[in-house]
N, C-alpha and C positions, 0 to 999 in steps of 0.2 A: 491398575493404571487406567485413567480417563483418555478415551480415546476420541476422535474428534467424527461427528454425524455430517454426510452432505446433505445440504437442506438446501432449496429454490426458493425466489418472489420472483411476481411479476412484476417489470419495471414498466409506467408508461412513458411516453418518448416515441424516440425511433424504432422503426421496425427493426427484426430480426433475418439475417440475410438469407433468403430460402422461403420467406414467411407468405399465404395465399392471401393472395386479395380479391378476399372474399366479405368486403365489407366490415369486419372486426376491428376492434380499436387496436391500433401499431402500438409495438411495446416490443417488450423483450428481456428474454429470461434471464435472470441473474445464481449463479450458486455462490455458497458460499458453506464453509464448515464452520462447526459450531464445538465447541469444547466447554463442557458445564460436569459440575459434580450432581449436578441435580436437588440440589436444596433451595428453597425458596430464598435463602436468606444471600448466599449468591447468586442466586439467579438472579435477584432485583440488580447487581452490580452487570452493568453490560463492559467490556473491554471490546470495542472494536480494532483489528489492525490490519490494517491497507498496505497492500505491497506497491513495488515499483514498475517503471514505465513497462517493463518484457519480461515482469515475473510473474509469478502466482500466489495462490492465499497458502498453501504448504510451508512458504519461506518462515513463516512464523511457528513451527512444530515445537521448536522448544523452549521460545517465550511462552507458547501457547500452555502447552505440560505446568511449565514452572506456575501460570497463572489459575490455572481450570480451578485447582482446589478451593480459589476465595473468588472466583468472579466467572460469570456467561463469558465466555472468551468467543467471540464472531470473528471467521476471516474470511472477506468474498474475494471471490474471482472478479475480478472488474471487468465490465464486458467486453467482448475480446479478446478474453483470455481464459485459462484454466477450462472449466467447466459454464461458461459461460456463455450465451448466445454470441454470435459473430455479426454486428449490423450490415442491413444491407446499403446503407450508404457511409464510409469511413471519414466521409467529413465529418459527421458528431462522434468519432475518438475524439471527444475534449472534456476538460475537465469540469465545467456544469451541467454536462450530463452523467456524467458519474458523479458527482454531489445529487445530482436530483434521483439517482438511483439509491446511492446511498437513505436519501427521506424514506424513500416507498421499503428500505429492507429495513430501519429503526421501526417505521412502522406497525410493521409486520412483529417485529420482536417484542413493540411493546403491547400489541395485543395476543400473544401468546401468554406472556407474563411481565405486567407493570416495571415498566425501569426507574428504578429509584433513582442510582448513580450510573452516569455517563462519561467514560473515559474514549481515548480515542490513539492510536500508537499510529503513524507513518511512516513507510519509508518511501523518500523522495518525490514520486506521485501521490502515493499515498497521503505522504504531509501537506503538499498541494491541497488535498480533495478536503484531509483535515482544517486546513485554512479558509478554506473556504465555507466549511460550516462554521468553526467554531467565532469566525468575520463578519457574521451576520445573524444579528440578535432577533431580526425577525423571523427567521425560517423555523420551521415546525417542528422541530426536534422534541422529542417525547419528555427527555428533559435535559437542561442547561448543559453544555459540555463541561464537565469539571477541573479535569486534566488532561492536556493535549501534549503527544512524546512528539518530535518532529526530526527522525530520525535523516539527520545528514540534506537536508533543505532547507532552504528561507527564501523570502519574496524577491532577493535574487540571485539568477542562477547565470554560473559562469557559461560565457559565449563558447567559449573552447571546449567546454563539454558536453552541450550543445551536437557542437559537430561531431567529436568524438563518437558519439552514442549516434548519433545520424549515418555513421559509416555501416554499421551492422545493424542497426534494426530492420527486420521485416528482408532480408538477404536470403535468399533460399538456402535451403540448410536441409540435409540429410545423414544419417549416421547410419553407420553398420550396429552400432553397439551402444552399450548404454557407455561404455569406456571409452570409446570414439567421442563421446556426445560431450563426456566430464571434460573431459581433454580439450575439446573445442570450444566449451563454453568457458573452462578456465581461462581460455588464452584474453578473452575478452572482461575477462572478471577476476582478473587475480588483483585490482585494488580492493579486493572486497576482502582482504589481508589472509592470516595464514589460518588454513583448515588441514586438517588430516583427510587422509584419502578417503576414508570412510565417513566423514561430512562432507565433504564435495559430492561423492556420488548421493548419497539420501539429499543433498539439495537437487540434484539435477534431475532424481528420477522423477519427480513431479511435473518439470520442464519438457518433456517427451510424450509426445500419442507414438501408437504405432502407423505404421507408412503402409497403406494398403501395397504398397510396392516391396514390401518389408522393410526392416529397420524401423526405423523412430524418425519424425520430424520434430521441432517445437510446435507448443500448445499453442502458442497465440496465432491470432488473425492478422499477416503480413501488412496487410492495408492499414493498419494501427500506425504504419510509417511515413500516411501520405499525409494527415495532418502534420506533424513531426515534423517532416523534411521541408514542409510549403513555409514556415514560421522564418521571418526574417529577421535582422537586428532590431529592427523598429518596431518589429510587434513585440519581440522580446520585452524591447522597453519598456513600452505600453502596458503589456503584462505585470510588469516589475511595478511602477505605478500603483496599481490595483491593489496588489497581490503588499504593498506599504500599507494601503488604506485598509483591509481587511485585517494583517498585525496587528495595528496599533488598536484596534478594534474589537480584540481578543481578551475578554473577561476571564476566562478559564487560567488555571496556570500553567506553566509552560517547560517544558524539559526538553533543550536542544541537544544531541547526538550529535557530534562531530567526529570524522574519522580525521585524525591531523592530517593527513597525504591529498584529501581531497581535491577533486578537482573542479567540484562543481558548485559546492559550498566553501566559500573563501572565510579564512577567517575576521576581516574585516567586518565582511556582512552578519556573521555570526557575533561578531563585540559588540555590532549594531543593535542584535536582536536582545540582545542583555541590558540594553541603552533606555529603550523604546519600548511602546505597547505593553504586552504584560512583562516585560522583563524575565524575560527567559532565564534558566539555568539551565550553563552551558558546560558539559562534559564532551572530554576529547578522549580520543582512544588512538596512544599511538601506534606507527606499524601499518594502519587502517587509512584505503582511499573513500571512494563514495562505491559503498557505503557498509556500514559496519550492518553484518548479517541477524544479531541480535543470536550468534549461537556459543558464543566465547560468555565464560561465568560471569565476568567482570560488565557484559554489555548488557548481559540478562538481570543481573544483581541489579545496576543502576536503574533497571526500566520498575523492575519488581518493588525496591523500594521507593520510588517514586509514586506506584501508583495506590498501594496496598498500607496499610496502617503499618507504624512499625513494629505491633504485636503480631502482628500477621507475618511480613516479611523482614525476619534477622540478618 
């Protein structure tokens, strides 16, 4: 069984919060796991997949599994989170510094080993950061993106959930248990549809350090919340704008994820994205809010053969 290596870049940008100034160029670390069978012939195939606003790169283990055999399967921790540096100023939590982090770890991948093909999987942030590269045909990408998954996102994002997800990010949080932790993270994520007890907890335990006080807190950097909460309807707007301009702008093909229940991707916006730009294909998974986990056969099968030839994925 292919099991997944943590590997590091260094990003430049902002600094890393703790980091001495001592004259050195500000940046900061990014990890990120890596899932490869280790043959050249998939190695040149990169699958990157980008998690969401207060997840981690683990959320993908078993799209990850399903993919390793035909392709470099990349997951980073976006910074902030996971295994990643924590900046020392939380106003760059924003999404073109994680696209520009994203450049410096293609980078890095494609001077270990040449990337033929570039695919790229997101969910919700994730698809965001995906957007963002694959909207703009000048940035340095090692090569062209070819297929972009845009798991339960588009350019735009309901106001109501918004809020909803503003209530608990970045909330001080402590658990006795890894059971206390499922339990309470459930209460805030069960549109993320039906799991067995024993996929709840193997998604959570990734979601936990331990608490020099004992117990476990969450991985991420709570200031991740103060960009987040500062965004008002009118930037949202603004946002939305762009985030049109850089779709319709999207050469690559497109496979939207939609959970029917959602609350963040409307279906309206999603017919739109079937309408427009590259003309998405748009699969819905019912039962599923935002955002469908990629761990149910049905969500994994649709990613698998979208991305992989169909002698490769039956």
């Amino acid at each position: 069984m292919i099991e997944p290596r943590l590997n590091y870049v260094m990003c430049p940008g902002p600094a890393a919060a703790g980091a001495n100034a001592d004259g050195a160029a500000p940046g900061h670390r990014m990890g990120y796991w890596e899932w490869s069978a280790g043959d050249a012939r998939s190695g040149a195939h990169v699958v990157v997949c980008a998690h969401g606003l207060s997840r981690q790169a683990r959320d993908f283990d078993v799209l990850a599994r399903a993919l390793a055999p035909h392709a470099r399967v990349v997951c980073p921790d976006v910074v902030g989170r996971g295994h990643s540096d924590w900046l020392a100023d939380p106003a760059h939590y924003q999404v073109p510094v994680y696209a520009a982090d994203m450049l410096a770890l293609l980078a890095q991948l494609h001077a270990q080993q040449p990337i033929a093909t570039l695919d790229w999987v997101g969910t919700s942030m994730g698809g965001l950061i995906g957007m963002v590269l694959a909207g703009q045909p000048d940035l340095p990408l090692p090569a062209p993106l070819r297929r972009l998954v845009l798991n339960d996102v588009g350019p735009a994002i309901q106001w109501e959930a918004i809020e909803r997800i503003g209530q608990y990010l970045g909330a001080p949080a402590h658990f006795d248990s890894e059971e206390q932790a499922a339990d309470a993270l459930w209460a805030i994520s069960s549109s993320f549809g039906p799991h067995t007890r024993q996929q709840w907890l193997e998604l959570t335990r990734p979601m936990l350090r331990a608490d020099p006080r004992g117990g476990f807190k969450l991985h991420y950097d709570p200031a991740i919340a103060q960009p987040f909460r500062a965004m008002t309807r009118e930037a949202a707007a603004g946002g939305e704008r762009q985030l049109w301009q850089l779709y319709d702008q999207i050469t690559a093909q497109v496979l939207l994820l939609r959970g029917a229940q959602s609350d963040l991707l409307s279906l309206q916006t999603a017919q739109a994205m079937t309408e427009r730009g590259p003309h998405a294909q748009l699969v819905q998974f019912d039962g599923v809010g935002h955002a469908p986990t990629l761990i149910d056969e049905a969500q994994v099968s649709a990613v698998k053969r979208f991305l992989l030839d169909d002698a490769e994925a039956p």
